[in-house]
C-alpha positions in Angstrom: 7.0 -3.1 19.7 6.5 0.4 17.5 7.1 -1.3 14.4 4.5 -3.7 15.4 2.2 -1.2 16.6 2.5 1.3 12.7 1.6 -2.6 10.5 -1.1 -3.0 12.8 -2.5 0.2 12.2 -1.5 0.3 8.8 -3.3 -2.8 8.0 -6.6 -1.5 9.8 -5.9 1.6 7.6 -6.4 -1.4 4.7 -9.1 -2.8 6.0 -11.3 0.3 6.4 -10.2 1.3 2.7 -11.0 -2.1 1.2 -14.5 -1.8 2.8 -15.3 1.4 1.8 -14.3 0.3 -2.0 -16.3 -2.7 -1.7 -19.5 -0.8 -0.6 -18.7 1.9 -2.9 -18.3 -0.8 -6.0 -21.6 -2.4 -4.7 -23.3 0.7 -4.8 -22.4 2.2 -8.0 -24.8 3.2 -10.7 -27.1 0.9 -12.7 -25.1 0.7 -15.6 -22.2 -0.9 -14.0 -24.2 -2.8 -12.3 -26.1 -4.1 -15.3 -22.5 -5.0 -16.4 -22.1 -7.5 -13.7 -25.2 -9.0 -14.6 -26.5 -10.0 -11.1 -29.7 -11.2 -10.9 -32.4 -9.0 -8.7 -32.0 -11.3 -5.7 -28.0 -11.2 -5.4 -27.9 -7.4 -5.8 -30.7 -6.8 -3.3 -29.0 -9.2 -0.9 -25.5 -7.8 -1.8 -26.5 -4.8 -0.8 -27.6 -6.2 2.2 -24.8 -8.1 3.0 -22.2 -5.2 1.6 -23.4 -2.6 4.6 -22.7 -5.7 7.5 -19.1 -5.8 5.9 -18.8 -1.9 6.0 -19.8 -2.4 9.1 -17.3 -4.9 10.2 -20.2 -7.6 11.2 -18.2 -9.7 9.5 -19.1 -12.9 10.9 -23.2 -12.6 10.4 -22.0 -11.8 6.6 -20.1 -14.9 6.5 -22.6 -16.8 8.1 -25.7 -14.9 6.1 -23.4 -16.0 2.6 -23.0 -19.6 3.2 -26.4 -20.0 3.4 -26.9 -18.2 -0.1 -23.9 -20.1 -1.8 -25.5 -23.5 -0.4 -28.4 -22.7 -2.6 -26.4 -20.5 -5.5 -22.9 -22.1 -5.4 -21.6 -20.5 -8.3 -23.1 -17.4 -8.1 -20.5 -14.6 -8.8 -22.1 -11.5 -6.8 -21.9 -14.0 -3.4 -18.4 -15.4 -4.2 -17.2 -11.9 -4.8 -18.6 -11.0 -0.9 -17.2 -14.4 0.2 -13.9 -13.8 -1.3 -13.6 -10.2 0.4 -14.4 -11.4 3.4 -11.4 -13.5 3.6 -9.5 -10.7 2.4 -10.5 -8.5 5.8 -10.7 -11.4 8.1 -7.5 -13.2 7.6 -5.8 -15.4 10.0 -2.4 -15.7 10.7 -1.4 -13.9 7.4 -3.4 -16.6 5.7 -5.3 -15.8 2.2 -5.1 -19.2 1.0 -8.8 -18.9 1.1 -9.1 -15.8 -0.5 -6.9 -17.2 -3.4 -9.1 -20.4 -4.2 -11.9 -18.0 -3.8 -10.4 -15.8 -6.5 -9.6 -18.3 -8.6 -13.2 -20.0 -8.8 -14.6 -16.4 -9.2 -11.9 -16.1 -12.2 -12.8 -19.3 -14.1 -16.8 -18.5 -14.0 -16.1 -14.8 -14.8 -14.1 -16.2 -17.9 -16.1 -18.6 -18.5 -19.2 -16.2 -18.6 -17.7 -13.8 -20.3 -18.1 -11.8 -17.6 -15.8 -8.7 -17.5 -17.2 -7.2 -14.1 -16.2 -9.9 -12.0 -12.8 -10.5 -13.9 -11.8 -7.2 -13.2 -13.1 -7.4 -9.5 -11.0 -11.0 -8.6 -8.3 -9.1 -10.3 -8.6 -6.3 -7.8 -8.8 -8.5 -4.9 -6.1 -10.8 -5.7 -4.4 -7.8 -5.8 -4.3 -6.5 -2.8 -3.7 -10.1 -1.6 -0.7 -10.0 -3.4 -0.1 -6.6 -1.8 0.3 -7.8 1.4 2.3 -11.1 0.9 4.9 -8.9 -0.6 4.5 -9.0 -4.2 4.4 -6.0 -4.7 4.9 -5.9 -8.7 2.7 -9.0 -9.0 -0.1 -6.8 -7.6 0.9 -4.3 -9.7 0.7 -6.5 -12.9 -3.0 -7.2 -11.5 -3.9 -3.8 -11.4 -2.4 -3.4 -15.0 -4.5 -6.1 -16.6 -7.3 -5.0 -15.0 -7.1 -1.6 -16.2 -6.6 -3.1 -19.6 -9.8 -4.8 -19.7 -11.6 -1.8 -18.9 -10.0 1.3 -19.5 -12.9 3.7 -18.1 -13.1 1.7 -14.9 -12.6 3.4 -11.7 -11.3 1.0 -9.6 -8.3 -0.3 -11.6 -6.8 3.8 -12.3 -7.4 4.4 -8.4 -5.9 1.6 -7.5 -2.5 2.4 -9.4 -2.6 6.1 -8.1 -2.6 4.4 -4.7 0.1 1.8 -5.7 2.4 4.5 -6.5 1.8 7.2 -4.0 2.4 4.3 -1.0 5.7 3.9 -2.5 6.4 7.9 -2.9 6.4 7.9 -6.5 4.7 10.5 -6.8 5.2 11.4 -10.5 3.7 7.9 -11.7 0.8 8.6 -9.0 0.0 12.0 -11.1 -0.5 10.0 -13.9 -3.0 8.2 -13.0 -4.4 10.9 -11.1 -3.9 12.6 -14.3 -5.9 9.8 -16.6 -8.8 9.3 -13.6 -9.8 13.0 -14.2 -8.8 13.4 -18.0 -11.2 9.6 -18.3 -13.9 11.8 -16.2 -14.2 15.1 -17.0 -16.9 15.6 -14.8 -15.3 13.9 -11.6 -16.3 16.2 -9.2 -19.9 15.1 -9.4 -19.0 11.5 -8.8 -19.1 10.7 -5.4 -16.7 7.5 -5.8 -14.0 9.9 -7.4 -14.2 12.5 -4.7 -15.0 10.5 -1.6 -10.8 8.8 -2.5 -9.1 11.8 -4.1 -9.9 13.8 -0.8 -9.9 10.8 1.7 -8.0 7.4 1.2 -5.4 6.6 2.9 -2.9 5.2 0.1 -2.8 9.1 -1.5 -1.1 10.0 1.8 1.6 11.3 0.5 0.2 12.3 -2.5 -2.2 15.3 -1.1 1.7 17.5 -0.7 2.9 16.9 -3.7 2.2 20.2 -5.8 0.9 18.9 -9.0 -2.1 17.6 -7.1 -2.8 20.0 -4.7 -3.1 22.1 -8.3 -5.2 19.9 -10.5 -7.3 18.5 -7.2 -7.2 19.9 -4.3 -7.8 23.7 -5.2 -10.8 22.3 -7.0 -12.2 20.3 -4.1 -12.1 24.0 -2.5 -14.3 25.7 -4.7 
């Protein structure tokens, strides 16, 4: 019953960290989102849609994306929602859903030469992987994500966190190390501060010395 109780809580611990990365991806600055190449509508619905999932109103998302998709079927900003959705709202364990959703999203993104929405099915399939136990597949995933777009965010966080859950805390640094060397200025982006002092996969990171040096003491000042 107590190992039942700490997965349960450490997959709600998931599920509020996804959510806050998905808003936080949603919400980024107009260059990145000029990357993704959204048209006006999807963004300004996104948005919409992106604050019911951060606020667990799961279903009206769902319900509010199916309509969009029946008129915009292959419309990558609404996948992407879709595609999260099933991510958080599993049944059962089941992310077969999630996976053809992923897969669509890749072929399009490809297909488009869209590197946004590559990088953000890789992300997501990820942390599917991640909790079916494939651990080094979603690490892989992470990896070729990172190599698509070596400045983003999203795929150097994500390998900090990959690391630390494991305790290896050295190969955490690192890409502690390369997030902050890629950003000089990271203290004035609220993305980079919001998960170095706050998400939950650098649990074990925040003792280990190196970062309480190059992180923490700064986050103090």
């Amino acid at each position: 019953m107590e190992k039942t109780a700490k997965n349960d809580e450490k997959l709600r611990a998931l599920r509020k960290e996804l959510s806050q990365r998905t808003i936080n991806m949603l919400s980024r600055e107009e260059s990145s989102q000029s990357i993704s190449r959204d048209p006006d509508h999807v963004r300004r619905i996104g948005k919409e849609i992106s604050r019911l999932i951060r606020d667990e109103f799961l279903e009206e998302a769902r319900e509010r994306l199916e309509v969009e998709l029946q008129a915009h079927p292959d419309e990558l900003g609404f996948l992407n929602l879709l595609m999260i959705i099933h991510v958080m709202d599993r049944k059962f364990g089941d992310f077969s859903e999630a996976k053809k959703l992923g897969s669509r999203i890749m072929e399009l993104a490809v297909e488009q030469g869209n590197i946004y929405y590559t990088m953000a099915a890789l992300n997501n399939m990820s942390i599917v992987a991640h909790n079916e136990g494939h651990d080094e597949m979603s690490k892989v995933m992470y990896l070729a994500a990172h190599f698509i777009d070596r400045r983003d965010v999203g795929p150097m966080r994500n390998l900090a966190g990959w690391h630390a859950r494991r305790n290896r805390l050295e190969e955490a640094q690192k890409w502690i190390d390369k997030l902050i060397e890629t950003y000089p200025d990271w203290l004035k982006h609220e993305e980079i501060v919001t998960f170095l002092k706050k998400d939950e996969s650098l649990h074990n990171l925040r003792n280990h010395e190196p970062f309480r040096q190059r992180v923490l003491e700064k986050l103090a000042k």
